[in-house]
C-alpha positions as CSV (number, residue, x, y, z in Angstrom):
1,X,277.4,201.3,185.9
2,X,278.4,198.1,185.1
3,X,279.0,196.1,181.0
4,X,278.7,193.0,180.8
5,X,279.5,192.0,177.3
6,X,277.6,188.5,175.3
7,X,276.9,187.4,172.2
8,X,275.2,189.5,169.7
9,X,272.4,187.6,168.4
10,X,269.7,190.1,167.0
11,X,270.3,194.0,165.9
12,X,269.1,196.9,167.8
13,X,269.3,199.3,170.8
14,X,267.1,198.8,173.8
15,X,266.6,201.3,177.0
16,X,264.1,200.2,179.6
17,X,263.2,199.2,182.8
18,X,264.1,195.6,183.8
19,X,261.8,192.4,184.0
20,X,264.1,189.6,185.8
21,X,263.4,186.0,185.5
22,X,265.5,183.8,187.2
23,X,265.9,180.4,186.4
24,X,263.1,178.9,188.4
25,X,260.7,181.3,186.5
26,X,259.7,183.8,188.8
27,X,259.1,187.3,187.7
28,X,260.4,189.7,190.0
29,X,258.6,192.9,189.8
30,X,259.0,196.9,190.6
31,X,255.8,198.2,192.0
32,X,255.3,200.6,194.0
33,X,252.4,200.7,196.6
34,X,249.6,203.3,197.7
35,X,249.8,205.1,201.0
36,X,246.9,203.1,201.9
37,X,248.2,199.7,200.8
38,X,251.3,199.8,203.5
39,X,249.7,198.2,206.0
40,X,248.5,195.4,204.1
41,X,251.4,194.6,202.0
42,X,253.6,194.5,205.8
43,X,250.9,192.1,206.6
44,X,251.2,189.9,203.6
45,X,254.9,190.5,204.5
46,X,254.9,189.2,207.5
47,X,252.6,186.0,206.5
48,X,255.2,184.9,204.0
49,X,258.0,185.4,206.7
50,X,255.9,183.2,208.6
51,X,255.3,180.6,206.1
52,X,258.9,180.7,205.2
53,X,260.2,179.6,208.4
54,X,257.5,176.7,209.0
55,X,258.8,175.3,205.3
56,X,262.6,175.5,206.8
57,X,261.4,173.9,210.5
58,X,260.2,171.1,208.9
59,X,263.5,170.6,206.5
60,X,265.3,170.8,209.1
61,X,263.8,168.2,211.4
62,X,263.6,166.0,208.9
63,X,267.0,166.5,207.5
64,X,268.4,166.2,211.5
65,X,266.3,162.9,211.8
66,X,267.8,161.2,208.3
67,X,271.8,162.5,208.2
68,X,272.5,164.0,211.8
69,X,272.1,167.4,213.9
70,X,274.9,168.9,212.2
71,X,273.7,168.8,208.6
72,X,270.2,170.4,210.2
73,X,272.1,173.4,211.1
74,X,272.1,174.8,207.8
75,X,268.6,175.3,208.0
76,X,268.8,176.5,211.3
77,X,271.2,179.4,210.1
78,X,268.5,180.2,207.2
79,X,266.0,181.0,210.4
80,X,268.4,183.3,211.8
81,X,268.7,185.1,208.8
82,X,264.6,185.6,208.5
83,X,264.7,186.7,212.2
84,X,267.2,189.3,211.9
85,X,265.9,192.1,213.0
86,X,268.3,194.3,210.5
87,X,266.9,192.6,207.7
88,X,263.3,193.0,208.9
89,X,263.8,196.7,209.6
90,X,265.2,197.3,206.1
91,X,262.4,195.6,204.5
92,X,259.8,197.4,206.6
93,X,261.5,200.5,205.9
94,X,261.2,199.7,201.9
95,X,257.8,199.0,202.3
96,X,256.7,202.2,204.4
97,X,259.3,205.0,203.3
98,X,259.8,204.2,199.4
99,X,256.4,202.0,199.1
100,X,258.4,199.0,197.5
101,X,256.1,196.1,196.7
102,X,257.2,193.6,199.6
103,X,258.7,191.2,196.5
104,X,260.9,194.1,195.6
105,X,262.0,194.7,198.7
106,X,263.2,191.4,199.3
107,X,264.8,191.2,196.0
108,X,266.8,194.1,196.7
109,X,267.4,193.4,200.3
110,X,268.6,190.0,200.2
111,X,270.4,190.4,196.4
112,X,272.4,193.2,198.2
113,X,273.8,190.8,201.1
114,X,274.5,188.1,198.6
115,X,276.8,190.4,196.6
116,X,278.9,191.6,200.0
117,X,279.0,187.7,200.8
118,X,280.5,187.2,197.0
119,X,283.2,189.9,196.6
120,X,284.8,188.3,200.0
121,X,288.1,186.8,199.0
122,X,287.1,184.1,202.1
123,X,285.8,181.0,199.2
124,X,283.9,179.7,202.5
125,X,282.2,183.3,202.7
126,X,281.3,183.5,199.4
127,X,279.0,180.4,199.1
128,X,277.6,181.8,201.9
129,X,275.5,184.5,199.0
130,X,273.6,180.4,197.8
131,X,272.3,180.1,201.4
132,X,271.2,184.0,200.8
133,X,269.2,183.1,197.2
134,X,267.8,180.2,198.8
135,X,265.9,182.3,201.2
136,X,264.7,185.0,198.2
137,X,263.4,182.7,196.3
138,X,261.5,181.0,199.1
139,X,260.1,184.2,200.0
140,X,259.3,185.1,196.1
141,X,257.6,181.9,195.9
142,X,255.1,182.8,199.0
143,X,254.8,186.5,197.5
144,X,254.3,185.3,194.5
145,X,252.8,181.7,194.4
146,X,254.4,178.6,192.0
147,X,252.9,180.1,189.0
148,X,255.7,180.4,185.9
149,X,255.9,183.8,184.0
150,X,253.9,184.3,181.2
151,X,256.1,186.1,178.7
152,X,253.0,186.7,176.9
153,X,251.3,188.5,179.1
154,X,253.7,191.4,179.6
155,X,251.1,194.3,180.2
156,X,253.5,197.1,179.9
157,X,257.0,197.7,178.0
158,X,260.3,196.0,179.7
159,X,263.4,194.5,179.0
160,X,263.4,190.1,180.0
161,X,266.3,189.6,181.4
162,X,266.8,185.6,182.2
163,X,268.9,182.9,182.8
164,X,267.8,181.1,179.6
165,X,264.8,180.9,177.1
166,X,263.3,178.3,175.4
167,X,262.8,178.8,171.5
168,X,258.8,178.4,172.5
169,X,259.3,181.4,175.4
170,X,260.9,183.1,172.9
171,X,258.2,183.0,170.7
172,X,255.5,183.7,173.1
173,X,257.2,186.9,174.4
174,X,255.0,189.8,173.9
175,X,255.6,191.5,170.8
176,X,253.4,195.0,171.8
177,X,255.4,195.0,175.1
178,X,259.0,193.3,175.1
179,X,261.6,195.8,173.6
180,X,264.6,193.2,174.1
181,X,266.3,189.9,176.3
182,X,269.0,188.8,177.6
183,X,269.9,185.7,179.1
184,X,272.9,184.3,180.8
185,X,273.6,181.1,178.7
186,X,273.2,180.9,174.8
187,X,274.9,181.3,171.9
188,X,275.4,182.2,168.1
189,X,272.7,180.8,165.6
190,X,270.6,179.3,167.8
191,X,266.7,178.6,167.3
192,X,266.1,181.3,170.4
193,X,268.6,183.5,168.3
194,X,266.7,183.3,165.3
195,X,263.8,183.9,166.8
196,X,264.7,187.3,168.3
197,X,265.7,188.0,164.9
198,X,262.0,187.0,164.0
199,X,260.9,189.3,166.3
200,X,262.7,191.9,165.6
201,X,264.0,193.1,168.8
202,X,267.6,193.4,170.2
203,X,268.8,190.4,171.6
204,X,272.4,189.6,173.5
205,X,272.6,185.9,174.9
206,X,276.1,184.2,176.9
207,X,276.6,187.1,178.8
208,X,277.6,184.6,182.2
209,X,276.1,185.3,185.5
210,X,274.3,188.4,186.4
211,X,270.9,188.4,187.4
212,X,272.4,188.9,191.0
213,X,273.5,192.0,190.2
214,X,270.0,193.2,188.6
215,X,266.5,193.8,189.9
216,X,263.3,194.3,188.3
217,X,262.6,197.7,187.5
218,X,266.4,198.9,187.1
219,X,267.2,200.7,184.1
220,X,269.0,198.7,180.9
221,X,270.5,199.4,177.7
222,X,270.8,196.2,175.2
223,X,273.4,197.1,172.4
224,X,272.0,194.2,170.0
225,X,274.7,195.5,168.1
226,X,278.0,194.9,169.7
227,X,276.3,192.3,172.0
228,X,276.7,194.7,175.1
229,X,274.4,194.6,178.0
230,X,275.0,197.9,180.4
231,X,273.5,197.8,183.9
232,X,272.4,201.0,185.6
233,X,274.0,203.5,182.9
234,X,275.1,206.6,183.8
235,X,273.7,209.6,182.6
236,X,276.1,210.2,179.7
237,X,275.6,206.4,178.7
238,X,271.5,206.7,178.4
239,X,272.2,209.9,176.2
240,X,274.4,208.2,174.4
241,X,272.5,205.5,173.2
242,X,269.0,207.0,173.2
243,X,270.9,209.6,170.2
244,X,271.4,205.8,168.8
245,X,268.3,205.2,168.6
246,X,267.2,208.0,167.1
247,X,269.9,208.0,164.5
248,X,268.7,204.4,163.5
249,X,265.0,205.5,163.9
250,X,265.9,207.9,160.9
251,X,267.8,205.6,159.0
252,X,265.1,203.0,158.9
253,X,262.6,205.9,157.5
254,X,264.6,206.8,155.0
255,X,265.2,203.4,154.0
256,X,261.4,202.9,153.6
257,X,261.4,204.8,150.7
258,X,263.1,202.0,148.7
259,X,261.0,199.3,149.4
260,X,259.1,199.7,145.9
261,X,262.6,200.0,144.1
262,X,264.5,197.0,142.4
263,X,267.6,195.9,144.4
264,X,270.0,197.0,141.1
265,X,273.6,198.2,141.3
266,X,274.1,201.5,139.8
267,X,275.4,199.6,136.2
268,X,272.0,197.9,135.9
269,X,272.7,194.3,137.6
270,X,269.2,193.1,138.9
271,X,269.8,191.2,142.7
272,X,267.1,189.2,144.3
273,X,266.2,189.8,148.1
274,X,264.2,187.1,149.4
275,X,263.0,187.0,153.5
276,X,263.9,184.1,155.8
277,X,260.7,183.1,157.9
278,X,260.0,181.4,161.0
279,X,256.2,182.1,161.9
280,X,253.1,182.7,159.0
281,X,252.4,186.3,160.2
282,X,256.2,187.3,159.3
283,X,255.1,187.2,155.5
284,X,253.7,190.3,156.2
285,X,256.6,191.5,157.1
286,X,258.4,190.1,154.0
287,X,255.3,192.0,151.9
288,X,256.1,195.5,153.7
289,X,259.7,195.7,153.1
290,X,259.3,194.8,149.6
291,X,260.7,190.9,149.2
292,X,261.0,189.5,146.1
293,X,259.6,186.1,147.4
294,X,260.1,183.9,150.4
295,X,263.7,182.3,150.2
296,X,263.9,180.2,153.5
297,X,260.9,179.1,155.6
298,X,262.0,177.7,158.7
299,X,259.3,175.1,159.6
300,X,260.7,173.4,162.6
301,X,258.7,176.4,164.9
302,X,255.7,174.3,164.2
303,X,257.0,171.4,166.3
304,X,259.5,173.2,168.7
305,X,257.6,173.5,171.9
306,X,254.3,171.3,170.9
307,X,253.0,169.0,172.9
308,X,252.0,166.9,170.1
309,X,253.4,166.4,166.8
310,X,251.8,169.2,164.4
311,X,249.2,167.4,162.0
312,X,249.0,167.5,158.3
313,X,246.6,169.7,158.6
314,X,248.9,172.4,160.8
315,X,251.4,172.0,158.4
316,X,248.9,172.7,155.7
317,X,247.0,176.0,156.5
318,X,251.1,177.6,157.6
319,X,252.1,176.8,154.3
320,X,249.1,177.6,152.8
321,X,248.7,181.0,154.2
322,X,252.4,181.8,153.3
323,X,252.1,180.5,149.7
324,X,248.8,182.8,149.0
325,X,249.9,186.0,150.5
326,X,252.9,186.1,148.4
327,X,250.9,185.2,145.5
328,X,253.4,184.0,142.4
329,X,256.7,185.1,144.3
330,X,258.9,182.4,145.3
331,X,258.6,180.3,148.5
332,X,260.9,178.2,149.7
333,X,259.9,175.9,152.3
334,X,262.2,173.6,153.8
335,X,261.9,170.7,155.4
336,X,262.4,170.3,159.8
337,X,266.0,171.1,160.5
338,X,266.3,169.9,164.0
339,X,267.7,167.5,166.4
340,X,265.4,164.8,168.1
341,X,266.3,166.3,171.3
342,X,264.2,169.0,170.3
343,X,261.3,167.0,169.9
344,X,259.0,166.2,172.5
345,X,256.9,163.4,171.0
346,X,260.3,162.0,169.5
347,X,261.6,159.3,172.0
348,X,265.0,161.3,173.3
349,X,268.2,160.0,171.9
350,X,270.4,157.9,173.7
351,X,274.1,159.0,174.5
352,X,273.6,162.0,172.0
353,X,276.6,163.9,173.2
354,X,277.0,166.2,170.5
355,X,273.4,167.0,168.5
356,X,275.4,169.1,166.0
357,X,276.9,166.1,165.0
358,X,274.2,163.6,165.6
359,X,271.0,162.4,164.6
360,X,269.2,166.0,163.0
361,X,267.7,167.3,160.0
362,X,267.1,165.2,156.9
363,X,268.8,162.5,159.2
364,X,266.1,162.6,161.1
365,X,263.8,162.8,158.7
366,X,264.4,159.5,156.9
367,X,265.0,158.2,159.9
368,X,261.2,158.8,161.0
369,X,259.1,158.5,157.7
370,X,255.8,159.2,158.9
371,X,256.3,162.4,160.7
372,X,258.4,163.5,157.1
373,X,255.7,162.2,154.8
374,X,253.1,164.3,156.9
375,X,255.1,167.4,156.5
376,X,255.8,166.2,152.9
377,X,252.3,166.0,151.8
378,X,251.1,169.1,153.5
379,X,253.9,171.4,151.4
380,X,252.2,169.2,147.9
381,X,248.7,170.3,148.9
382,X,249.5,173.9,149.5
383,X,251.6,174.0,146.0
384,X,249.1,175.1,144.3
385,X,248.5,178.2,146.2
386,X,251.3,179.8,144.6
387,X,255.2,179.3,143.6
388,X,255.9,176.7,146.4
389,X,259.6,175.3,146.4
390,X,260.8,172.3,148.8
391,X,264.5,172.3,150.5
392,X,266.4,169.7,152.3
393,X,268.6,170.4,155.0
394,X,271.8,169.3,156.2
395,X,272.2,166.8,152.6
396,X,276.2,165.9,153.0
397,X,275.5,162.8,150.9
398,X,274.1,161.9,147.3
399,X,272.2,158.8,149.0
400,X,270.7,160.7,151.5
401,X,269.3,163.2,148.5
402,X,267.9,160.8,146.4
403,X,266.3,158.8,149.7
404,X,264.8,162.4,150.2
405,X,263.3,162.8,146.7
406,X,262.0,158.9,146.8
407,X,259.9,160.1,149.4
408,X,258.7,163.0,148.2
409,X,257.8,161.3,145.1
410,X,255.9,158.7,147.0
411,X,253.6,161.5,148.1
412,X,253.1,162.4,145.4
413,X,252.2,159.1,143.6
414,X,249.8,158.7,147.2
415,X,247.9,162.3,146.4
416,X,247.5,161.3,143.2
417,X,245.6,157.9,144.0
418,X,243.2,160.4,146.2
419,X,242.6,162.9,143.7
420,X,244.6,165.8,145.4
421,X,245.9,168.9,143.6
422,X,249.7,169.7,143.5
423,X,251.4,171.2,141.4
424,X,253.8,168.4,139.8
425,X,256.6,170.5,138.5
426,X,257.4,172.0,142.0
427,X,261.1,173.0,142.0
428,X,263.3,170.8,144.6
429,X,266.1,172.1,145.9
430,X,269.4,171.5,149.3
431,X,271.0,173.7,151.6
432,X,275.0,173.8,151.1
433,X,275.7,173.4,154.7
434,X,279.0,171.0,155.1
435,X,281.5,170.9,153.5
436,X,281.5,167.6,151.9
437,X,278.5,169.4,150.0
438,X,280.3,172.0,148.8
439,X,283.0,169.1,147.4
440,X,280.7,166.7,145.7
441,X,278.3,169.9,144.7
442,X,279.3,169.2,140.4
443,X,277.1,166.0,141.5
444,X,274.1,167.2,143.2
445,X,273.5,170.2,141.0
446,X,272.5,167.4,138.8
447,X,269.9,166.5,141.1
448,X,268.0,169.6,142.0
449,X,267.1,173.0,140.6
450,X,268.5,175.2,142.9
451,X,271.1,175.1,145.3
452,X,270.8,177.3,149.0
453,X,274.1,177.8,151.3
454,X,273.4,178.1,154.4
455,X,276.5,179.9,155.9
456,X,275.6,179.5,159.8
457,X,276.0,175.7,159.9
458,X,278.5,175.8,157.4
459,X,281.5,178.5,159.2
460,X,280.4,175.9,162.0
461,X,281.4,172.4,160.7
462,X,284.4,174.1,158.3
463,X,286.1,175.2,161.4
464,X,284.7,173.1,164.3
465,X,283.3,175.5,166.4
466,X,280.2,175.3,168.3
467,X,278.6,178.0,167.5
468,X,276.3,178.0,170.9
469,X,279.5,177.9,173.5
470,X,280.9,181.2,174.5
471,X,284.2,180.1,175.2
472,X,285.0,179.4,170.9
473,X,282.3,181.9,169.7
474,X,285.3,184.5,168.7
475,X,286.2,181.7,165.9
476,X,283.3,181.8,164.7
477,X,283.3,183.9,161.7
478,X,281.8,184.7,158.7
479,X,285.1,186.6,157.3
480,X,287.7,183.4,157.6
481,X,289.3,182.5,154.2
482,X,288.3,178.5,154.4
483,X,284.2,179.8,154.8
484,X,284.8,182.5,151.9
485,X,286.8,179.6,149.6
486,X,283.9,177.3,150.0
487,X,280.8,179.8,149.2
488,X,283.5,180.9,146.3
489,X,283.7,177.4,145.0
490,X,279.5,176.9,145.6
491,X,278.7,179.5,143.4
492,X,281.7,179.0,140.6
493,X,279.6,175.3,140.1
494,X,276.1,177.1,140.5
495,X,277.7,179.0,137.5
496,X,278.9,176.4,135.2
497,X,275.7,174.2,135.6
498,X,273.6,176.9,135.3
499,X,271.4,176.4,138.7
500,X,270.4,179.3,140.8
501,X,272.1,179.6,144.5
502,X,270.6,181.3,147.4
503,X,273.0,182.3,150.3
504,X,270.3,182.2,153.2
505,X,272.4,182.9,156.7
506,X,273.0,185.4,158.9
507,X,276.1,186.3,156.8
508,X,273.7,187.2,153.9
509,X,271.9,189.8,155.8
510,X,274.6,191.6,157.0
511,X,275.8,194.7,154.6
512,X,279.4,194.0,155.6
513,X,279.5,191.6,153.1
514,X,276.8,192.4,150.5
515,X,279.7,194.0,148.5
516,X,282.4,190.9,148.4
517,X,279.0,188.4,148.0
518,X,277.8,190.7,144.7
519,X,281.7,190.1,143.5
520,X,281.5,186.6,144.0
521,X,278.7,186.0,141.8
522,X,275.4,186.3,144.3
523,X,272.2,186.9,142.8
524,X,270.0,185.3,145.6
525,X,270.1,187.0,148.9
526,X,267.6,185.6,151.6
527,X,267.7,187.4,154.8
528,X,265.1,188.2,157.9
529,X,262.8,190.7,156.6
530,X,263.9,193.8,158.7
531,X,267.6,194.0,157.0
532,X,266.2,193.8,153.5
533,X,266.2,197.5,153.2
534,X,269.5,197.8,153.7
535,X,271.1,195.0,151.6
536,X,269.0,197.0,149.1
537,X,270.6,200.2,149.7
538,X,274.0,198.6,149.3
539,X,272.7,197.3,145.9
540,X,271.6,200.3,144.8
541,X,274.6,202.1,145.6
542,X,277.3,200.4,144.1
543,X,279.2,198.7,140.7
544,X,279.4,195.7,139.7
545,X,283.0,196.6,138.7
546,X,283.5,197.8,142.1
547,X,282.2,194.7,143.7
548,X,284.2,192.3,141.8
549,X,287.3,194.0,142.7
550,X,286.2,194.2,146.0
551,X,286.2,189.8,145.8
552,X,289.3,190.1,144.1
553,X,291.3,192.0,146.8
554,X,290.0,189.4,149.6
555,X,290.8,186.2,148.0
556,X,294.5,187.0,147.8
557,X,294.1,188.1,152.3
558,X,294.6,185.0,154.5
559,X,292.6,186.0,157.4
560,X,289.5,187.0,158.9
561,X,290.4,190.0,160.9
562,X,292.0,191.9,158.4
563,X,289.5,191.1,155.7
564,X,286.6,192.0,158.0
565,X,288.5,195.6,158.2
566,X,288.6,195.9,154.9
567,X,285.6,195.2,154.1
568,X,283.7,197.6,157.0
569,X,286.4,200.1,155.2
570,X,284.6,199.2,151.9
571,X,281.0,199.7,152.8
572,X,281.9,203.2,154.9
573,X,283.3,204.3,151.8
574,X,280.1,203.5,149.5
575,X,277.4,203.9,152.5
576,X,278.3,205.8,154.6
577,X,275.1,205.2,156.8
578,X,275.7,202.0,157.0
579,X,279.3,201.6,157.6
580,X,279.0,203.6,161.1
């Protein structure tokens, strides 16, 4: 058995058999053959084997010709290899005695030498185990053809387990048949992190190098939880966790039973729980679990992995389709929060060596008026479909607000001249994100008519940690006295100026902190649909009185560990299901 421990990005236990993709994209596969199918499947073997070599002759003739003899012999050692008559016997005796598919085979042949060539403490040795990949994958890719994995069409129930995945492969994985992913690079709050939230399956990402250590069709547990990833678990281990399961199979039936109830503390304080959406279908979601409206709709998914830029038109039937399902419940639809290096009909930036800090969001957006007036004018049209609200992201300055609000006002002047319905009185509102937000915020209240913090990018710029890179991911926290200050101050103003504030991060959907957010003042909470139920629960079984005090203990603590403690200690106490 062997733990490898990443970043927790998405909630959840996972046991199942493994679907490895490695970085090139090939899917490497467990299936096992029919008696009759030996024969063939040696065959098809022995073809590949075949093919392999030829592709190697030629590299290395042509590598001897250009540098020299000596730098042809690496090839010529990578013929060895596929002549070795161990090797061949061991996959033959895969094929015929266990009826591995010949892919698996190789996989598990050649992943095994790589690992003896690795744990040598000879450095020369161990970069022997890259010569060793090179020849699986060439192999794979005669088995298995060029073709890239379509995470779409899984056809039966696996873990992925990858080096990385796009936010668009994310998005495409199958929803029937994927129960959970890892991958070997990632990190905290990122769009293929929110996405697994989306999804709603367990999700651990930054876990380092290990898809040498796995093949397809091994048994996995993903703790979405504590961001553990455990290769082939022992006995105990896959009890342990499948009595997990189970445990939060229950809980999530009994919480069903409140999705028709108010979220209302125990002395009568009425809360708000709004959803966070990335995709149109997840209103549904949002509609089951009993959501109070829509309180962040994440629209960049309409351009992250399109060819094209999305037309008014796109933007226009999403929006539209959200707005009428929820009927006259909020929904809050902000505007493309993303970098131009996530744009593919953007030209790329040049020299952009830190995107957190670069050209993004509503930066972007005025920076590239007729893709933002397009977007713009579809959210106008669908208005009057129901209780459609607009959002900027990332506003740290008054100029770039009212630049922001020119615009949209210049759409709606332009719908007017064509005789388009909106609805004129649509509410405009900013994410609290930086904290030169939070310090001018007395100023834009004055501007807008409701005010959303958004607590991921903000614990990121307030203590300058890139939330994405492993190696600083442990500072990144929701619990550290400068992040609870600043949301503290955001809602004191909200208070005095008499403007509604959302909280709409990952913070706000974890019940850890429901308790100290109530204290604080939070009315608003918008959080992915699937932990609405249990923000409610924590709502519903608490004071107001108790929550205050609760605020009032943790601003006078000066650091994050011990207020996290205290406030896990907090929600045991009160839910006990919960605090587990």
């Amino acid at each position: 058995m062997q733990e490898l421990q990443g970043i927790a990005v998405s909630p959840g236990v996972a046991i199942g058999e493994a679907l490895v993709v490695d970085n090139e994209g090939f899917r490497i596969p467990r299936r096992f053959l029919a008696r009759d199918a030996v024969d063939s499947e040696l065959e098809r073997l022995d073809k590949a084997i075949d093919a392999a070599k030829k592709e190697i002759e030629r590299n290395r003739d042509a590598v001897s010709e250009e540098l020299g003899k000596k730098y042809g012999a690496i090839f010529e050692a990578h013929l060895l290899m596929l002549d070795d008559s161990q090797l061949r016997g061991e996959l033959e005796d895969m094929i015929r005695q266990r009826h591995y598919t010949p892919e698996y085979a190789v996989c598990r042949a050649l992943r095994r030498y790589a690992q003896v060539f690795q744990r040598l403490e000879s450095n020369y040795l161990a970069q022997r185990a890259t010569d060793i990949f090179d020849i699986e994958k060439r192999l794979l890719r005669h088995l298995l053809g060029r073709r890239r994995e379509e995470f779409a069409q899984l056809a039966s129930p696996a873990l992925v387990l990858a080096h990385n995945l796009t936010p668009s492969e994310t998005a495409n994985l199958s929803r029937e048949f994927c129960l959970g992913f890892v991958t070997e690079i990632g990190g905290l709050g990122s769009h293929t992190a929110i996405v697994a939230e989306a999804l709603e399956i367990p999700a651990v990402v930054g876990t380092g190098p290990f898809l040498t250590e796995v093949s397809g069709g091994d048994l996995v547990i993903i703790d979405g939880y504590k961001g553990l990833v455990i290769l082939h678990p022992d006995e105990e281990t896959i009890a342990r966790y499948r009595h997990e399961v189970e445990q939060n199979r229950s809980l999530a039936t009994r919480l069903e039973g409140l999705r028709d109830l108010p979220a209302e503390t125990t002395d009568g304080e009425r809360v708000e729980l709004f959803g966070n959406i990335e995709f149109p279908y997840e209103v549904d979601h949002c509609m089951r679990r009993g959501a109070d409206g829509i309180g962040l709709y994440r629209t960049e998914f309409l351009y992250l992995g399109a060819e094209s830029e999305p037309d008014e038109e796109v933007h226009y039937e999403a929006y539209r389709r959200v707005a009428t399902t929820m009927g006259q419940r909020p929904v809050t639809i902000r505007t493309f929060d993303m970098g131009a290096d996530k744009v593919s009909h953007l030209p790329a930036p040049e020299d952009e060596k830190n995107p957190f800090l670069g050209l993004r969001s509503i930066r972007l957006a005025l920076r590239n008026l007729p893709m933002f007036r397009t977007q713009l004018r579809a959210i106008l049209r669908a208005s009057v479909f129901g209780n459609v609200r607009i959002m900027f992201p990332l506003v740290s300055t008054l100029l770039e607000l009212r630049q922001a609000k020119m615009v949209l006002a210049d759409m709606m002047e332009d719908l007017d001249e064509r005789g388009v319905k909106f609805n004129r009185e649509m509410s405009v509102g900013m994410m609290v994100e930086v904290p030169a937000a939070v310090l001018m915020l007395d100023h834009f209240a004055d501007e807008v008519e409701f005010l959303s913090i958004g607590t991921n990018d903000l614990i990121q710029y307030t203590l300058a940690v890139d939330r994405s890179n492993k190696d600083v991911v442990g500072l990144y926290n929701a619990s550290d006295p400068a992040v609870l200050r600043l949301i503290d101050m955001a809602l004191e103003i909200g208070r005095k100026k008499s403007i509604p504030v959302d909280l709409c991060g990952q913070m706000s959907g974890n019940p850890v902190y429901t308790m100290l957010l109530l204290g604080m003042g939070l009315k608003h909470f918008s959080v992915t649909p699937a932990a609405i139920p249990e923000i409610k629960k924590v709502c519903r079984s608490v004071t107001m009185e108790e929550c205050r005090a609760v605020a009032q203990r943790v601003r006078g603590m000066e650091n994050a560990r011990d207020i996290r403690s205290y406030l896990k200690e907090e929600l045991r106490r009160r839910v006990p299901e919960l605090g587990q």
